[in-house]
N, CA, C and O atoms as CSV, one atom per row, in Angstrom:
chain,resi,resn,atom,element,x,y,z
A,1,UNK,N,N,12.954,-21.728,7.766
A,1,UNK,CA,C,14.080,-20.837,7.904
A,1,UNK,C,C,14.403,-20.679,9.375
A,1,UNK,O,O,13.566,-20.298,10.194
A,2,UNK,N,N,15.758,-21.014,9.697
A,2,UNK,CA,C,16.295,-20.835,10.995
A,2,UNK,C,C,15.865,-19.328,11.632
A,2,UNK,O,O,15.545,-19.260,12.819
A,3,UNK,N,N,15.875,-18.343,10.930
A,3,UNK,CA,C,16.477,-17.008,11.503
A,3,UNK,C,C,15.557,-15.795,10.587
A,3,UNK,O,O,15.303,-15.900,9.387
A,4,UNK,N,N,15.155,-14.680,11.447
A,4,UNK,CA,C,14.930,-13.744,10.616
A,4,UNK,C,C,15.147,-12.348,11.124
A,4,UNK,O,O,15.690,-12.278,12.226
A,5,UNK,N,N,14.830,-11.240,10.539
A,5,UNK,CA,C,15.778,-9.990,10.973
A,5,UNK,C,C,15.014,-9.259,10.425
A,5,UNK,O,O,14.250,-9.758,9.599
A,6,UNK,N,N,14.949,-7.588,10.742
A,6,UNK,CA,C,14.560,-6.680,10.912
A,6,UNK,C,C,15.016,-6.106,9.648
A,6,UNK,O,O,15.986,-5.406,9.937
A,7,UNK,N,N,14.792,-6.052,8.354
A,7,UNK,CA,C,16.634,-5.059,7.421
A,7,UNK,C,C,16.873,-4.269,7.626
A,7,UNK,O,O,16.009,-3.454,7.951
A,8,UNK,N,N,18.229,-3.917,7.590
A,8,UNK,CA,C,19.019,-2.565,8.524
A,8,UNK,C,C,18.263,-1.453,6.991
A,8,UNK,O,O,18.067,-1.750,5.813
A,9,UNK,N,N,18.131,-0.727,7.430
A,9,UNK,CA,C,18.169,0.609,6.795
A,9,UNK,C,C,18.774,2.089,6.193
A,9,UNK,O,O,18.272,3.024,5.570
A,10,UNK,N,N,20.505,1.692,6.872
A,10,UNK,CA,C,21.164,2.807,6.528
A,10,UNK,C,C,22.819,2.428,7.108
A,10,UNK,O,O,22.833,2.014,8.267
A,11,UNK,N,N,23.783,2.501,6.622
A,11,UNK,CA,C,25.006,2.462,6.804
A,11,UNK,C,C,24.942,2.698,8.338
A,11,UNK,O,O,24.862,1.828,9.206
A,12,UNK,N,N,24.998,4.208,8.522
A,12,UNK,CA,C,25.319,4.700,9.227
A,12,UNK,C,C,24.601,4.292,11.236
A,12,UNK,O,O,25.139,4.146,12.334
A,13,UNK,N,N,23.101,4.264,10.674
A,13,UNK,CA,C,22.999,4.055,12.313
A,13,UNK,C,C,21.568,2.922,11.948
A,13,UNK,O,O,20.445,2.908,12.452
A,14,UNK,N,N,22.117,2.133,10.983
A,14,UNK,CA,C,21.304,0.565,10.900
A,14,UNK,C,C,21.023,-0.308,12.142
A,14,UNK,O,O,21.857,-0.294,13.047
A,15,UNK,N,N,20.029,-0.987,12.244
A,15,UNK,CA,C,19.446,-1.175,13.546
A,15,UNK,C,C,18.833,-2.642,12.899
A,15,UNK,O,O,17.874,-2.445,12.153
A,16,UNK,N,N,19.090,-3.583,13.004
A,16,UNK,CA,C,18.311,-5.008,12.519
A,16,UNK,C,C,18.100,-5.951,13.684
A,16,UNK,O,O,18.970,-6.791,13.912
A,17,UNK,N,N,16.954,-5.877,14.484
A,17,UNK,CA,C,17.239,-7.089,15.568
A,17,UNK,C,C,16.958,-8.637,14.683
A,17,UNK,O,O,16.198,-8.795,13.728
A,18,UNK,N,N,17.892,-9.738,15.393
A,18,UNK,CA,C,17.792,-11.122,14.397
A,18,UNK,C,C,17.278,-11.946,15.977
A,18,UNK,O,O,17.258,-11.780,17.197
A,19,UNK,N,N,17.001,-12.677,15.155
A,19,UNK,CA,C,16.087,-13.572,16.309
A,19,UNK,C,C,16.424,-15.187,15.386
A,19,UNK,O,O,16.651,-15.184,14.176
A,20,UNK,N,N,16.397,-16.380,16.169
A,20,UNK,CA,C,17.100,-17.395,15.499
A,20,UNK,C,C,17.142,-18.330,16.929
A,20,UNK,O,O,17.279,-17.924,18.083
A,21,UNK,N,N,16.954,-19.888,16.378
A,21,UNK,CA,C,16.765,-21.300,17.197
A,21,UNK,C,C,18.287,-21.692,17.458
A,21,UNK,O,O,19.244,-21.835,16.698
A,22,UNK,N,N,18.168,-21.779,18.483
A,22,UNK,CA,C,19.180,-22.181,19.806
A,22,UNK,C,C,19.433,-23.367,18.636
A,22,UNK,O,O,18.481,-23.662,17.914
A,23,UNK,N,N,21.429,-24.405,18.364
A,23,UNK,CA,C,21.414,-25.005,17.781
A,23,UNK,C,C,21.084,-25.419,16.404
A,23,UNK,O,O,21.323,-26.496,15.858
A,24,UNK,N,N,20.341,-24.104,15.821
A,24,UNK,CA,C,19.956,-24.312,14.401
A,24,UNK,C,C,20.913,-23.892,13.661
A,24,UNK,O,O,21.633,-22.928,13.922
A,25,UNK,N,N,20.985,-24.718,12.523
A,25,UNK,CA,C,21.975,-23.639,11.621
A,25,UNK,C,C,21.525,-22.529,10.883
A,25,UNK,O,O,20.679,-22.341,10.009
A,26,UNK,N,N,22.582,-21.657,11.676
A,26,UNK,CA,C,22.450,-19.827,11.405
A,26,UNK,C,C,22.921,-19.696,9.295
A,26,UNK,O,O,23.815,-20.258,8.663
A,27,UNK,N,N,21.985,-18.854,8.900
A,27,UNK,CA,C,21.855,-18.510,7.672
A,27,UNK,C,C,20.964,-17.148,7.745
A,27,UNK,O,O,19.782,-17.229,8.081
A,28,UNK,N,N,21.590,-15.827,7.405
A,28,UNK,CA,C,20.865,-14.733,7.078
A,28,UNK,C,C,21.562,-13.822,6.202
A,28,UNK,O,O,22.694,-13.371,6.381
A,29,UNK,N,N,20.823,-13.607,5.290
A,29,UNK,CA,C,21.298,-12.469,4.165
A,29,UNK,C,C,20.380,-11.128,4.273
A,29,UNK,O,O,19.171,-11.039,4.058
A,30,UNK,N,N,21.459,-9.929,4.739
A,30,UNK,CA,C,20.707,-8.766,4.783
A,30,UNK,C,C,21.727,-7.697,3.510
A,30,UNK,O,O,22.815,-7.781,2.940
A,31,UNK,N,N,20.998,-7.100,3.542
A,31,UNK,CA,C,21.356,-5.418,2.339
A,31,UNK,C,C,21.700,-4.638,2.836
A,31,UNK,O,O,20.794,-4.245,3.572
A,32,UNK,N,N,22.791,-3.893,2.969
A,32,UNK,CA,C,22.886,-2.461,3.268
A,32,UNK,C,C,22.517,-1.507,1.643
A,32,UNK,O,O,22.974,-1.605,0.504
A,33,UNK,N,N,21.172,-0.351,2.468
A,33,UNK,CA,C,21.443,0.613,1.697
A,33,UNK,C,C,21.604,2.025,2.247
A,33,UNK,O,O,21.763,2.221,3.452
A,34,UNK,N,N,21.568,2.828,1.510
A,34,UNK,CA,C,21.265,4.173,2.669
A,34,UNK,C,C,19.938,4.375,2.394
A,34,UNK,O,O,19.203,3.811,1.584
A,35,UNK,N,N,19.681,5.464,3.362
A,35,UNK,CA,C,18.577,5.535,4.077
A,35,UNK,C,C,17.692,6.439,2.741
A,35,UNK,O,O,16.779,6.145,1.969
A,36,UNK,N,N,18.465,7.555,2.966
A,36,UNK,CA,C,18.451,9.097,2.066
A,36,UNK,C,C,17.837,8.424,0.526
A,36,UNK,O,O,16.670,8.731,0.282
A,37,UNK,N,N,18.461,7.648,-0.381
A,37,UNK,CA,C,17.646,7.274,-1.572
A,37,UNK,C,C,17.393,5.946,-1.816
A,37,UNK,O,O,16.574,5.679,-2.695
A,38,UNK,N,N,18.173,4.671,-0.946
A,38,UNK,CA,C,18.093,3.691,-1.376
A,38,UNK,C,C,19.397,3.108,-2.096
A,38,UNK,O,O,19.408,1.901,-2.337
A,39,UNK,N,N,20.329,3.773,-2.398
A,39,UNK,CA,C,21.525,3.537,-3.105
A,39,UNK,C,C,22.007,2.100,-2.141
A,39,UNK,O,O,22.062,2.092,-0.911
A,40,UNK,N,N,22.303,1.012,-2.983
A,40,UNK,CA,C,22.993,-0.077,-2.243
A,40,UNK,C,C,24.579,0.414,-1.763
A,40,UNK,O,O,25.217,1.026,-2.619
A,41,UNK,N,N,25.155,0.201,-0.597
A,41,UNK,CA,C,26.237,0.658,-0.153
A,41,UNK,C,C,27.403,-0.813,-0.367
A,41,UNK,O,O,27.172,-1.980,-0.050
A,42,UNK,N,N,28.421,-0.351,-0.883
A,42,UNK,CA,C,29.297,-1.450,-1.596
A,42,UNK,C,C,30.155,-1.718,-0.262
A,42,UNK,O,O,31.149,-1.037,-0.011
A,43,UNK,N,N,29.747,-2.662,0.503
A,43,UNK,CA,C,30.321,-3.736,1.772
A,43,UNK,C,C,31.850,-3.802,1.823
A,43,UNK,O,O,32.506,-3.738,2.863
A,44,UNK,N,N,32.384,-3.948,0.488
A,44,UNK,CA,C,33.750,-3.961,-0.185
A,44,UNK,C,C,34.836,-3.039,0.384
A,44,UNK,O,O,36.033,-3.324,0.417
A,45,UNK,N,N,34.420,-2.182,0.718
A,45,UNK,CA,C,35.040,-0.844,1.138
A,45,UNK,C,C,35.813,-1.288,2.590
A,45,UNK,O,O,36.871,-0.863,3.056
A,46,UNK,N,N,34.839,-2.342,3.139
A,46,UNK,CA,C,35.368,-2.489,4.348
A,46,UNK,C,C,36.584,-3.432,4.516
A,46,UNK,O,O,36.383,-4.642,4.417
A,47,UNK,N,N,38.026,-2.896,4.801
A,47,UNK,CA,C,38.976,-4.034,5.045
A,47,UNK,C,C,38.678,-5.418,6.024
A,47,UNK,O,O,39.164,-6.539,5.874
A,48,UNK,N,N,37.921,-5.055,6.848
A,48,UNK,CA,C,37.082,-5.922,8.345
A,48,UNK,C,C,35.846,-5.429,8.308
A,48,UNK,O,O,35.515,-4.284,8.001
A,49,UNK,N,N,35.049,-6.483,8.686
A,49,UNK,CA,C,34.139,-6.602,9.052
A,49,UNK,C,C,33.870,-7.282,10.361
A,49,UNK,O,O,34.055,-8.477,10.129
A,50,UNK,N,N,33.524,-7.133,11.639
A,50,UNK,CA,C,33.210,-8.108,12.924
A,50,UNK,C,C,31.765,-7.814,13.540
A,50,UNK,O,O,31.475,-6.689,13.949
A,51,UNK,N,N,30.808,-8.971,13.588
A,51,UNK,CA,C,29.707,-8.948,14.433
A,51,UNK,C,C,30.115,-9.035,15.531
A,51,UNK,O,O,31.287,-8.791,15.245
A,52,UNK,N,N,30.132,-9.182,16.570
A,52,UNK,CA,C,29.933,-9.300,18.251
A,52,UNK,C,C,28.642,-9.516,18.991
A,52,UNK,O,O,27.838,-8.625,19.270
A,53,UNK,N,N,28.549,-10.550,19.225
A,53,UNK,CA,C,27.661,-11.194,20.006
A,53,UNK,C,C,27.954,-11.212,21.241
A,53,UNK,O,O,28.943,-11.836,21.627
A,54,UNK,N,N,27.008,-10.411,22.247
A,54,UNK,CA,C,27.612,-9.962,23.518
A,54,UNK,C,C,26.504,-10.159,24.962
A,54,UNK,O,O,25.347,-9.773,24.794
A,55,UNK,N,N,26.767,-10.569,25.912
A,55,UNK,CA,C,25.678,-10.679,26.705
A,55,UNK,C,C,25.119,-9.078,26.915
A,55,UNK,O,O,24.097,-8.885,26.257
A,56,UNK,N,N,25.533,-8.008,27.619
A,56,UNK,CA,C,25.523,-6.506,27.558
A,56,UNK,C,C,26.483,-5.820,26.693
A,56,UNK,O,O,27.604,-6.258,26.433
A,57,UNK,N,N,25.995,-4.734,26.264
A,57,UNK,CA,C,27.123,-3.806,25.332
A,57,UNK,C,C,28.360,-3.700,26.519
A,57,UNK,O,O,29.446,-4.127,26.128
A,58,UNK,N,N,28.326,-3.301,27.596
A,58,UNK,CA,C,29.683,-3.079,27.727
A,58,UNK,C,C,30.633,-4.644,28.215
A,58,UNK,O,O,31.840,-4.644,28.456
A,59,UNK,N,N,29.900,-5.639,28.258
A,59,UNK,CA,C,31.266,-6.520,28.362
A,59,UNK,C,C,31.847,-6.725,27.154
A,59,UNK,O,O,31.433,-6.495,26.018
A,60,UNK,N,N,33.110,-7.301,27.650
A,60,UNK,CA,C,34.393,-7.458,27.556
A,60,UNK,C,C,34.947,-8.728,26.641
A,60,UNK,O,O,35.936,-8.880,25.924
A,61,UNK,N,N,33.785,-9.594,27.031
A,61,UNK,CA,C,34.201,-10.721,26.202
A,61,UNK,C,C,33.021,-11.187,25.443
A,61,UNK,O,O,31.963,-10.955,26.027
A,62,UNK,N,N,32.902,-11.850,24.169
A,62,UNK,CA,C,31.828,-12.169,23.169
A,62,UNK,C,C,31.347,-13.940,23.031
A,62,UNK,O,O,32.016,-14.892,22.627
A,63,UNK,N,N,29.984,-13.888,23.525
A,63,UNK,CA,C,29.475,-15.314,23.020
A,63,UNK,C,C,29.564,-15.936,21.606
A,63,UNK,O,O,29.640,-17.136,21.344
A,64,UNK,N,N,29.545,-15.160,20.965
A,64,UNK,CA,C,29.885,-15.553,19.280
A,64,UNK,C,C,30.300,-14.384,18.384
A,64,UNK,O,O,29.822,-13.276,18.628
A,65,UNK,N,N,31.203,-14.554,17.305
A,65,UNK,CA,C,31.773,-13.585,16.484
A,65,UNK,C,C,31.481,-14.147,15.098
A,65,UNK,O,O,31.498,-15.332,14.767
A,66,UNK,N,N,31.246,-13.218,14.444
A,66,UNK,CA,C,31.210,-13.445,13.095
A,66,UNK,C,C,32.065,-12.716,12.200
A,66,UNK,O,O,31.780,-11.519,12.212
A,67,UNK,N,N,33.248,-13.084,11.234
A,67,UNK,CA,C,34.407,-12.172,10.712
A,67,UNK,C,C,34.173,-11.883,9.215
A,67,UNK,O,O,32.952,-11.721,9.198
A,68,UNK,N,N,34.602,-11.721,7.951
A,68,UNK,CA,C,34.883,-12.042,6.914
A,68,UNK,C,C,35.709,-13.321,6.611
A,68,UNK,O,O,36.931,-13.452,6.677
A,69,UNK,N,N,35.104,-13.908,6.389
A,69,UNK,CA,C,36.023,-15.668,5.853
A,69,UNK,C,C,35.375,-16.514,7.035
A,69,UNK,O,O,35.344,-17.742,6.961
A,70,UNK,N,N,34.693,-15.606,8.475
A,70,UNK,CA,C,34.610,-16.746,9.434
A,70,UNK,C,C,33.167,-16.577,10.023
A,70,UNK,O,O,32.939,-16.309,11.203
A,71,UNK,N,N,32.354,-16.740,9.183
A,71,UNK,CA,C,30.653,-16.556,9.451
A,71,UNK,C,C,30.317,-14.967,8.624
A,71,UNK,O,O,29.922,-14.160,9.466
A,72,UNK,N,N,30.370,-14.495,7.526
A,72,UNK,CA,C,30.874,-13.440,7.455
A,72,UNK,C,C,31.304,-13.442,5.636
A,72,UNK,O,O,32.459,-13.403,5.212
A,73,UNK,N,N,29.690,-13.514,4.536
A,73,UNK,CA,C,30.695,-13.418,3.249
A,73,UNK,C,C,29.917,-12.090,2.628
A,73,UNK,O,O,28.686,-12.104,2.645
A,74,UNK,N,N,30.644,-10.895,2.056
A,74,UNK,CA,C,30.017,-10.063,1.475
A,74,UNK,C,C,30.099,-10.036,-0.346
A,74,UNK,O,O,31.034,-10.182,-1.132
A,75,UNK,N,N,28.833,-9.810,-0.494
A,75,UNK,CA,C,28.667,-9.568,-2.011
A,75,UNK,C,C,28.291,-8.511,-2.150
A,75,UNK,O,O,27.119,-8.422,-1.783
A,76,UNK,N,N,28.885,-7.182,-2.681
A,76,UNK,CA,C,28.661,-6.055,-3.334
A,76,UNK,C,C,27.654,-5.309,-1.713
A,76,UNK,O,O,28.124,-5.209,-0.579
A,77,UNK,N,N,26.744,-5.052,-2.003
A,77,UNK,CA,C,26.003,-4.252,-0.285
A,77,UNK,C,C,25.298,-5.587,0.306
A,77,UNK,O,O,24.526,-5.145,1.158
A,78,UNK,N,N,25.183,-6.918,0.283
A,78,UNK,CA,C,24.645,-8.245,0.488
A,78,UNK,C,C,25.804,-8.414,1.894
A,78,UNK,O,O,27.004,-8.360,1.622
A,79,UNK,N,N,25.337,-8.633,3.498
A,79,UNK,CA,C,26.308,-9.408,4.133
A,79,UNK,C,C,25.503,-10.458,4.294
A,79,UNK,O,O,24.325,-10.411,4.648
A,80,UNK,N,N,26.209,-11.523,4.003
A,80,UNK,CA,C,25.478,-12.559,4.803
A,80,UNK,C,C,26.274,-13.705,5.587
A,80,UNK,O,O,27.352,-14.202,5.262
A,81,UNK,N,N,25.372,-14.043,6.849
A,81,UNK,CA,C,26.038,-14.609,7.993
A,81,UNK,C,C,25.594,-15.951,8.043
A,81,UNK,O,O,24.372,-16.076,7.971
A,82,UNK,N,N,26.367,-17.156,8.166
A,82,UNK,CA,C,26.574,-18.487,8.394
A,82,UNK,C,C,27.650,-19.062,9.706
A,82,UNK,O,O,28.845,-18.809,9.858
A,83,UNK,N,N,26.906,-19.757,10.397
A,83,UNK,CA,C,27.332,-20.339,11.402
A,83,UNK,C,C,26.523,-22.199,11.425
A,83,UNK,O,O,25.444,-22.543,10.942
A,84,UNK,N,N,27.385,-22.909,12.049
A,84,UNK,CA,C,27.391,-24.034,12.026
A,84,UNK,C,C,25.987,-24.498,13.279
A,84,UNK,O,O,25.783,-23.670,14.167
A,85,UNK,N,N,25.220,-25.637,13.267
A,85,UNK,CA,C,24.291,-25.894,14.308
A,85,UNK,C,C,25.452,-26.036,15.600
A,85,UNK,O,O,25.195,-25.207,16.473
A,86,UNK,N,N,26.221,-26.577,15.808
A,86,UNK,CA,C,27.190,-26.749,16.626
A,86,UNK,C,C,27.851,-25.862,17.740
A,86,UNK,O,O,28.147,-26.086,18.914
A,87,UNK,N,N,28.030,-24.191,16.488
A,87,UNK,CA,C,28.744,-23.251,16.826
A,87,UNK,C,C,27.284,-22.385,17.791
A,87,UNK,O,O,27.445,-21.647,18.763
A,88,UNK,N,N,26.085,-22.723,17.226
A,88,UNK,CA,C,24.833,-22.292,17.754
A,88,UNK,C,C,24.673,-22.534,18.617
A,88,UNK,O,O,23.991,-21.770,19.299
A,89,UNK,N,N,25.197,-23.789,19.209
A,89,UNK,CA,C,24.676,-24.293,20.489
A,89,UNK,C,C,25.091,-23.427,22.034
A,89,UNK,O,O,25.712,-23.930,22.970
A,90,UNK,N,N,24.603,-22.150,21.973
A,90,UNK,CA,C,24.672,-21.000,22.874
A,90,UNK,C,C,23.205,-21.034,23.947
A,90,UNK,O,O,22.166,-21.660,23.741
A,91,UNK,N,N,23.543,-20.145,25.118
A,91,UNK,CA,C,21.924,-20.333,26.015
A,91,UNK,C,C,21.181,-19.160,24.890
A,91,UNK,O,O,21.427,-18.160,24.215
A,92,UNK,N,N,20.220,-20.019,25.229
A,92,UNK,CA,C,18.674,-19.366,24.414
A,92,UNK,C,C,18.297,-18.286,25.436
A,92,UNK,O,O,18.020,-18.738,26.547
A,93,UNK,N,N,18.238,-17.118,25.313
A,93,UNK,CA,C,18.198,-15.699,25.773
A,93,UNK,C,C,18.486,-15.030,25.000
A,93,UNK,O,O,19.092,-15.422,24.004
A,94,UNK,N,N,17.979,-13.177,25.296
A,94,UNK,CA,C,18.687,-12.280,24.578
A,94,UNK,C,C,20.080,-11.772,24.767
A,94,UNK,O,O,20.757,-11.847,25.793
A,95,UNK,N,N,20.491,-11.100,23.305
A,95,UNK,CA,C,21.627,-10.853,23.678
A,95,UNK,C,C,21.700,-9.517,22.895
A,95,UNK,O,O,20.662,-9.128,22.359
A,96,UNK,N,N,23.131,-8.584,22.750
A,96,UNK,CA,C,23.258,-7.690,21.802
A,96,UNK,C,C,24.627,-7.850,21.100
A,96,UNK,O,O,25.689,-8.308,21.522
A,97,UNK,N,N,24.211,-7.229,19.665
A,97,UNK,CA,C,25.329,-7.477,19.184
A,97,UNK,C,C,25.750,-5.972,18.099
A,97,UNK,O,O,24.775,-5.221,18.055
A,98,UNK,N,N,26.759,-5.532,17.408
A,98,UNK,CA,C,27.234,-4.970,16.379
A,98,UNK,C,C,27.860,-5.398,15.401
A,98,UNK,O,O,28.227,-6.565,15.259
A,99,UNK,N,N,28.143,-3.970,14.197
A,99,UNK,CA,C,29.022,-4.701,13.049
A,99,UNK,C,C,30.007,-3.248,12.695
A,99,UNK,O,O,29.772,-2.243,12.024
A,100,UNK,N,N,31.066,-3.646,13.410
A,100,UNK,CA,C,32.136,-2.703,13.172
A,100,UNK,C,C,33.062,-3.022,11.855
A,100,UNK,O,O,33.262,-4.156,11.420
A,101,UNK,N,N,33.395,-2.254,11.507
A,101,UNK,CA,C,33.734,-1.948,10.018
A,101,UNK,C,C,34.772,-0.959,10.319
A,101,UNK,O,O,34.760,-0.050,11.148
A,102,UNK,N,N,35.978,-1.438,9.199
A,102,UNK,CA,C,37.845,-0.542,9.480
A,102,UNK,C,C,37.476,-0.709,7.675
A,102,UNK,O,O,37.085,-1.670,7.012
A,103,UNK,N,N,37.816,0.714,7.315
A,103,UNK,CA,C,37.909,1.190,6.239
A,103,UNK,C,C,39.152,2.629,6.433
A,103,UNK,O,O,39.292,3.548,7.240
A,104,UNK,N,N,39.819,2.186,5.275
A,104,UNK,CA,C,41.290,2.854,5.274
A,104,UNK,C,C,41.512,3.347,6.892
A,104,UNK,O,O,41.505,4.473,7.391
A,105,UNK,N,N,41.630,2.549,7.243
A,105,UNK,CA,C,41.648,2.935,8.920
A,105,UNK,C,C,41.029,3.653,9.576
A,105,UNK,O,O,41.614,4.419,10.342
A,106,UNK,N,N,39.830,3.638,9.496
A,106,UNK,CA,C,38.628,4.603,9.929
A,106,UNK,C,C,37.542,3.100,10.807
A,106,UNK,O,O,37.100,2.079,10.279
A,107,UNK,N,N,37.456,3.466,11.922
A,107,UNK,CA,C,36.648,2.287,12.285
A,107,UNK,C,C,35.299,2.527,12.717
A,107,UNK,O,O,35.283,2.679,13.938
A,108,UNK,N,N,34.359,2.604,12.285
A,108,UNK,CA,C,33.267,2.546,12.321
A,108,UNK,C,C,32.324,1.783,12.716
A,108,UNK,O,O,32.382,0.712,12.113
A,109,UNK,N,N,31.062,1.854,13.811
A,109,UNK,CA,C,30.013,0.596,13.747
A,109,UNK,C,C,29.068,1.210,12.850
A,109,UNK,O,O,28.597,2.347,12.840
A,110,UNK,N,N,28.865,0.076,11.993
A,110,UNK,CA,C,27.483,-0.015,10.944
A,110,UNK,C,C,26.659,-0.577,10.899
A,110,UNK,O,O,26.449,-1.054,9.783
A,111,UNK,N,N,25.554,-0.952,12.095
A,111,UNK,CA,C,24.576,-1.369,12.504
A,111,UNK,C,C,24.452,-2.010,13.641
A,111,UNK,O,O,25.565,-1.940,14.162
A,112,UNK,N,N,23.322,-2.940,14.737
A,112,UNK,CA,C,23.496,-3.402,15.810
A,112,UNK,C,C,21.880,-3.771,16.212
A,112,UNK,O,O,20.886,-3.560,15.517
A,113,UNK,N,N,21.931,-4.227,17.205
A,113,UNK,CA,C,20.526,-4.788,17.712
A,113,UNK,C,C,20.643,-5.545,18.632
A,113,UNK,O,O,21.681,-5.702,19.274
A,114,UNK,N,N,19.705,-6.053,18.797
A,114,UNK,CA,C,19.440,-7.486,19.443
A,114,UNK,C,C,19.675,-8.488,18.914
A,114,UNK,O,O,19.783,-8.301,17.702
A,115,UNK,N,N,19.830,-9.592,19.223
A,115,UNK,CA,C,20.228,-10.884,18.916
A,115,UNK,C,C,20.112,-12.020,19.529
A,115,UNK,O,O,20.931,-12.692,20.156
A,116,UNK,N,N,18.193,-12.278,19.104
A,116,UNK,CA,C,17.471,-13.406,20.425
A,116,UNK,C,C,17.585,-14.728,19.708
A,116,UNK,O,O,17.390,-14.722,18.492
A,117,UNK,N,N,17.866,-15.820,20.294
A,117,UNK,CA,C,18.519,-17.214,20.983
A,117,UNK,C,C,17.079,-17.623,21.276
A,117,UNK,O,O,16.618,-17.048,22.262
A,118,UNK,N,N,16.285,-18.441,20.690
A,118,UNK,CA,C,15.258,-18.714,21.063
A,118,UNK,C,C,15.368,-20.370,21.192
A,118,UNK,O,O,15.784,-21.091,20.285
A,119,UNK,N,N,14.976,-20.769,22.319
A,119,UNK,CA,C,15.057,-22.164,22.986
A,119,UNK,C,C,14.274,-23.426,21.954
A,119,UNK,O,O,13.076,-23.287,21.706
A,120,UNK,N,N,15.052,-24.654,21.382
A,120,UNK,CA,C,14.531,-25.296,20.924
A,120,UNK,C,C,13.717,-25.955,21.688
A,120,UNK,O,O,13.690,-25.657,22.882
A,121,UNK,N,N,12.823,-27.053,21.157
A,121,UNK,CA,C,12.174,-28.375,21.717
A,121,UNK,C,C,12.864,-29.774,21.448
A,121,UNK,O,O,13.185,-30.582,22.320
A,122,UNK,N,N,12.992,-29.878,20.421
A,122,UNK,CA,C,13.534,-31.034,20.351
A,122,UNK,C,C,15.318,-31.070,20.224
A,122,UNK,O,O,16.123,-30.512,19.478
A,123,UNK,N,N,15.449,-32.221,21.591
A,123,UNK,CA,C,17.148,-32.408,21.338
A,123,UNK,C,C,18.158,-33.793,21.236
A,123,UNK,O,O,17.929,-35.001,21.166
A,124,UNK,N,N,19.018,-33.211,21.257
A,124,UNK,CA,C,19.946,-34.881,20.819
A,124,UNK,C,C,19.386,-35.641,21.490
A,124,UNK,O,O,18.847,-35.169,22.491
A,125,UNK,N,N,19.290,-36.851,21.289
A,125,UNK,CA,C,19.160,-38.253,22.467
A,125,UNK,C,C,17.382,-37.733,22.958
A,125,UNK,O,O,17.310,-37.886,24.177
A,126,UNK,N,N,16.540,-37.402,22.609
A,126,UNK,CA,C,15.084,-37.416,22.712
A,126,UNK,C,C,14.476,-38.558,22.919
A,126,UNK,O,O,14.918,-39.237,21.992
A,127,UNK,N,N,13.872,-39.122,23.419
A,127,UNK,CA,C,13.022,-39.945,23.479
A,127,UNK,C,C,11.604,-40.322,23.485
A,127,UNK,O,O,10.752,-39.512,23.851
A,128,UNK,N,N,11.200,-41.924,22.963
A,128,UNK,CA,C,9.496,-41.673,22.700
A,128,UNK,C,C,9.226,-41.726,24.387
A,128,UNK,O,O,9.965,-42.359,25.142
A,129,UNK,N,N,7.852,-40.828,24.912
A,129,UNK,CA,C,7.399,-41.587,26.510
A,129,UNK,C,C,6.735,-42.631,26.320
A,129,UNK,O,O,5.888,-42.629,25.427
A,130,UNK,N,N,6.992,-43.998,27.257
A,130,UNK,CA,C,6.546,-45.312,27.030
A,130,UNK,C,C,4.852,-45.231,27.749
A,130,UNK,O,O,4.128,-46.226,27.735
C-alpha cells in the first residue's frame, strides 16, 4: 500500500496526518464519523469538497489539490482520494494540508494534518552497477 493515515475522528475538528511515496500512486479511503457516538457523517451534504496541499498553512498557492470528480470520490461518510504516480511526482518533504467543505453556502474546514512525501529509492532509468 502506497499511503496510510491517521482516521479523522470527527467532522468538525478531524485531524488525519497521511504519509505516502514520492511518485507512487496515491490511493486512500478514510470515514468520517463524529466523535460524540460514532454516527457516520453523510459526505453528500457537501456541494465541494477541496484538499489543499500546501508547503505552510498560510501560503497562497498549493502543491497538489484534490476536488470531487478530480482526486476526490465520496460514498455516503467514505472520502476517498486517488491521484496518478505522475501527478505524485512532488519533492519528498513535509507538507500541510485541509478539507474545506461549502454546504448550502456555509464553508467549513473538516479536517487537516500533515501530509508527508516520503522519498523513493528506486527511479526511472535505474541502473545495474557494473
Amino acid at each position: 500500500m502506497a499511503c496510510d493515515n491517521t482516521q479523522f475522528s470527527t467532522i468538525i475538528t478531524a485531524q488525519g496526518d497521511i504519509s505516502c511515496k514520492r511518485a507512487d500512486t496515491f490511493h486512500l479511503e478514510t470515514e468520517f464519523v463524529y466523535e460524540d457516538d460514532g454516527t457516520p457523517v453523510d459526505l453528500t451534504m457537501y456541494s465541494s469538497l477541496t484538499a489543499s496541499v500546501k508547503n505552510t498553512a498560510k501560503d497562497t498557492t498549493y502543491i497538489i489539490q484534490f476536488k470531487i470528480g478530480d482526486g476526490f470520490t465520496i460514498d455516503g461518510s467514505k472520502l476517498t482520494w486517488d491521484k496518478s504516480n505522475s501527478e505524485m511526482t512532488i519533492e519528498a518533504k513535509g507538507y500541510v494540508y485541509d478539507i474545506e467543505g461549502i454546504s448550502s453556502g456555509s464553508v467549513s474546514t473538516i479536517a487537516g494534518g500533515s501530509f508527508i512525501v516520503i522519498d523513493d529509492v528506486t527511479r526511472e532509468g535505474d541502473s545495474e552497477t557494473p
